[in-house]
DRENDO-1510 file (C-alpha; in Angstrom, 1 decimal, always signed):
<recs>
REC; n; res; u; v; w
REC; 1; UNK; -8.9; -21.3; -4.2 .
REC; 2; UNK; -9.8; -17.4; -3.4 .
REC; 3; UNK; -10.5; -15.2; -5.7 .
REC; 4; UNK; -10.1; -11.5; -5.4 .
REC; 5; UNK; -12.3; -9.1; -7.9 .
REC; 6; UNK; -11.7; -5.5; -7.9 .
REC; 7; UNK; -11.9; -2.6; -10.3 .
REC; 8; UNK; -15.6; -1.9; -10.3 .
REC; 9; UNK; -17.0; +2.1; -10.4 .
REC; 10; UNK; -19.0; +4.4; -11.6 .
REC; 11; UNK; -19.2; +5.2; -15.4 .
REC; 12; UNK; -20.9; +6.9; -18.2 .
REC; 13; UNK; -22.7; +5.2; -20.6 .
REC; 14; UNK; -19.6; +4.6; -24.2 .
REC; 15; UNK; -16.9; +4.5; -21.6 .
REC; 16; UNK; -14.4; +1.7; -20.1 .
REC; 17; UNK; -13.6; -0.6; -17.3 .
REC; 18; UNK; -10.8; -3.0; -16.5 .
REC; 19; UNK; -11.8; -5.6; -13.9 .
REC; 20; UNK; -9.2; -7.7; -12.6 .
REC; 21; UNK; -9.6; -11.1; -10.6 .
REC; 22; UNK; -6.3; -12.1; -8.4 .
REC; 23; UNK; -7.0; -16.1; -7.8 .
REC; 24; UNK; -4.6; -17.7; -4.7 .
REC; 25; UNK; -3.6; -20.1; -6.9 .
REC; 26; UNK; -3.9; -21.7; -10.4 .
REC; 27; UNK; -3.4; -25.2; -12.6 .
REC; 28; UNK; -3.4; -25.1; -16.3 .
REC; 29; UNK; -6.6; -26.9; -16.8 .
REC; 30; UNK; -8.4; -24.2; -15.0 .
REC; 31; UNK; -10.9; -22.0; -17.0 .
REC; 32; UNK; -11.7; -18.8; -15.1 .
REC; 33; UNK; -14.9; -17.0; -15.7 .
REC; 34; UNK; -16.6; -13.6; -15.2 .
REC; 35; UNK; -20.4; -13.3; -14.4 .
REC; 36; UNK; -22.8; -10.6; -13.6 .
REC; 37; UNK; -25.6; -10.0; -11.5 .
REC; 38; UNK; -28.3; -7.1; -12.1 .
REC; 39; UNK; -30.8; -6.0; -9.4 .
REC; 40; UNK; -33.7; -8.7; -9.5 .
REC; 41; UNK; -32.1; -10.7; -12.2 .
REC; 42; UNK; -30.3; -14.0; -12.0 .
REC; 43; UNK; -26.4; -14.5; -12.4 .
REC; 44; UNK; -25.8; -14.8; -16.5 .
REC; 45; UNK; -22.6; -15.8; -18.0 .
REC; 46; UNK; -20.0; -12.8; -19.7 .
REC; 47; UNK; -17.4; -14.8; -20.5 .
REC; 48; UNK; -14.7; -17.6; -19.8 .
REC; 49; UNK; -10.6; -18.3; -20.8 .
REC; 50; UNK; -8.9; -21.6; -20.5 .
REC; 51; UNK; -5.9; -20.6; -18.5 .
REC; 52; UNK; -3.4; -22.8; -20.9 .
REC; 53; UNK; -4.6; -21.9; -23.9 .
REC; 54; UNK; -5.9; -18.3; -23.5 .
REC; 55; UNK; -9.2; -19.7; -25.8 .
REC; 56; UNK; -12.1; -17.4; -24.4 .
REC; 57; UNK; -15.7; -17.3; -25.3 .
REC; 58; UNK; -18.1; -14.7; -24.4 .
REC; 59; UNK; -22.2; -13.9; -24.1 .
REC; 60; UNK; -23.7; -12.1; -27.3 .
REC; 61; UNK; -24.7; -9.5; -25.2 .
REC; 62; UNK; -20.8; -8.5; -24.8 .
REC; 63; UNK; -19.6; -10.0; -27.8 .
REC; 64; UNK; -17.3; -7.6; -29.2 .
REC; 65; UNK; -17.3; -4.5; -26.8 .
REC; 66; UNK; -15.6; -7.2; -23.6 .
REC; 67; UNK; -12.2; -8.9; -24.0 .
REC; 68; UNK; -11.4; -11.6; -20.9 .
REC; 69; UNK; -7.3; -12.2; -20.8 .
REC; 70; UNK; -5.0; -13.7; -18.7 .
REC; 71; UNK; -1.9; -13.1; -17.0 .
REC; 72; UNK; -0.2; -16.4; -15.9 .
REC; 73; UNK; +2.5; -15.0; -13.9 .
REC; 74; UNK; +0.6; -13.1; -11.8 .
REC; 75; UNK; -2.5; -15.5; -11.3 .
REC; 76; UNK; -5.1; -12.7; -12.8 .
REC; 77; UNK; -7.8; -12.9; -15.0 .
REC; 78; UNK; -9.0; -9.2; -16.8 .
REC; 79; UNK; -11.9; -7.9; -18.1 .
REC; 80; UNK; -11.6; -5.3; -20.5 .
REC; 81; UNK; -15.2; -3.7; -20.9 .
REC; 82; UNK; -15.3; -1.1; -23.4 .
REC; 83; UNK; -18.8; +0.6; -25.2 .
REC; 84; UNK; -20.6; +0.2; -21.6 .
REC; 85; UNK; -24.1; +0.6; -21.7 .
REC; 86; UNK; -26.8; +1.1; -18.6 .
REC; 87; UNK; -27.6; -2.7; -19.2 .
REC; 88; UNK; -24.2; -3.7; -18.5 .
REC; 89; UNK; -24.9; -2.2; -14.4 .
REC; 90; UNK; -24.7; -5.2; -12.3 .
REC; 91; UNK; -22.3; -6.9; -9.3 .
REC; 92; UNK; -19.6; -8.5; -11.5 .
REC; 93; UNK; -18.1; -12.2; -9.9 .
REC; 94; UNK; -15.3; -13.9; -11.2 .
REC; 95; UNK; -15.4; -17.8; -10.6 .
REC; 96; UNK; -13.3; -20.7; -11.5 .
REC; 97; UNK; -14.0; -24.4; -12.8 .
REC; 98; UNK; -11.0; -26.7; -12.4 .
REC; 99; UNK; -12.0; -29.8; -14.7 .
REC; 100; UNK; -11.5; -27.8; -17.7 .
REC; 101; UNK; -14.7; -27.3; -19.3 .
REC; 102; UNK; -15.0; -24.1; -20.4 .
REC; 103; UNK; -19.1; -23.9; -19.5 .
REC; 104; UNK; -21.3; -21.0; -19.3 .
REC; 105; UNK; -23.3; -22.7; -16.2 .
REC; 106; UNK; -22.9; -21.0; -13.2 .
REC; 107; UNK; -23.2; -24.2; -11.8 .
REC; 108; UNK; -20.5; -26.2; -13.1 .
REC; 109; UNK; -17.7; -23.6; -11.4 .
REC; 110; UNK; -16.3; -24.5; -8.1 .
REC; 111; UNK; -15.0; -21.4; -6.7 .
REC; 112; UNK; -16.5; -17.8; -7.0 .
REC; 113; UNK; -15.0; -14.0; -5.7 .
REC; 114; UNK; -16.5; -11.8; -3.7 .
REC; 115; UNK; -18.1; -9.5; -6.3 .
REC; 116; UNK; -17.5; -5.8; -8.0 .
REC; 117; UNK; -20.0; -3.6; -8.5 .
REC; 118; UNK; -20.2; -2.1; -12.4 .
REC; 119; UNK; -22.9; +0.8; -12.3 .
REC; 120; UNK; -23.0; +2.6; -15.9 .
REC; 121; UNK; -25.2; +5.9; -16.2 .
REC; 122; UNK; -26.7; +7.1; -19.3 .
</recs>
């Protein structure tokens, strides 16, 4: 599977980003994932969807300012970031897991895009 992040910039600290993640291909029992990664930190969880059911869960940190969605037909997975803040700067990845386990361990997700990088100024 490749996945294909984009949508990253530069914005002011209150303000919004959609990030969208194009996947090659997709099963139902997939959950798809966004993670971030600040400077001289380690990759931490944002938040996850089931692809079948659309269920999502989500880090406290974001809880409430992010909404993760899906669009089947076009094999994408969204990120709606609204209320950014500076601490929300880091590289964003989407990743995949395909046993449908819809885990916040980086480790238990099989495939992982490229990367796009969030930078909010205050």
């Amino acid at each position: 599977v490749q996945l294909q992040a984009y949508g990253g910039g530069l914005v002011q600290a209150g303000g919004s980003l959609r990030l969208s993640c194009v996947a090659s291909r997709t099963y139902s029992n997939y959950v798809m994932a966004w993670f971030r990664q600040a400077p001289g930190k380690e990759r931490e969880f944002v938040a996850n969807i089931r692809w079948r059911t659309g269920k999502s869960y989500y880090a406290d940190s974001v809880k409430g300012r992010f909404t993760i969605s899906r669009d089947n037909a076009k094999n994408t997975v969204y990120l709606q970031m609204n209320g950014l803040k500076p601490e929300d700067t880091a590289v964003y990845y989407c990743a995949t897991e395909e046993d449908g386990l819809p885990s916040p361990a980086r480790s238990e997700y099989d495939y992982w895009g490229q990367g796009t990088l969030v930078t909010v100024s205050s």
